[in-house]
C-alpha positions, 0 to 999 in steps of 0.5 A, a space after each residue: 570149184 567149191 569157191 565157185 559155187 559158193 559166189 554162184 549161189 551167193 549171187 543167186 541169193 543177192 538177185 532173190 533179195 532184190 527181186 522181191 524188195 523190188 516186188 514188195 515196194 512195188 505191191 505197195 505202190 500197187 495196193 496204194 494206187 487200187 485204194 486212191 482209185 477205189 476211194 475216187 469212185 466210191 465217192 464220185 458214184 454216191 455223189 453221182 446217186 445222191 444227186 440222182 435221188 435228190 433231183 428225183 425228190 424235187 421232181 416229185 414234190 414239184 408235180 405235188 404242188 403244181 396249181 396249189 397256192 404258196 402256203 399249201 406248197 410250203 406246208 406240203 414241203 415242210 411236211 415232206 422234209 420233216 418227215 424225210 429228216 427224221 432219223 429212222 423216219 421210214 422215208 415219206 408217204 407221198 399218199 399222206 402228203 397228197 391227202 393234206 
């Protein structure tokens, strides 16, 4: 009887240690999968709003200098870029740009 519930308990254990190995590796793969599948959305929505932002951007400056000649177009540009790549700038007036 004693021999008996020594294997019983022995087997008990073996099945405890195997299930959580299997459970540990599989929480790996798990956590790996969320990491691969959260990093592939991150990116795909801040491309996707960047190029939102960007095609807002030229849509803008395009209705600014509609009807003006070349030069003026390409001074109230370059205006609008400098001041957009400045670091800490504080974005872009559109009221100053119109008003060159």
């Amino acid at each position: 009887m004693k021999l008996k519930l020594v294997s019983f308990m022995s087997f008990i254990f073996l099945v405890f240690i195997i299930v959580f190995v299997l459970f540990f590796f599989n929480n790996k793969h798990q956590i790996e999968l969320f990491e691969d599948g959260l990093t592939g959305t991150y990116y795909h929505n801040t491309n996707k709003t960047l190029k939102s932002e960007t095609d807002s951007m030229a849509v803008a400056l395009g209705n600014i200098v509609k009807g003006l000649n070349e030069q003026d177009q390409f001074a109230i540009i370059r205006k609008a870029v400098s001041d957009i790549r400045l670091i800490g700038g504080g974005g872009v007036n559109l009221t100053q740009i119109i008003t060159l």
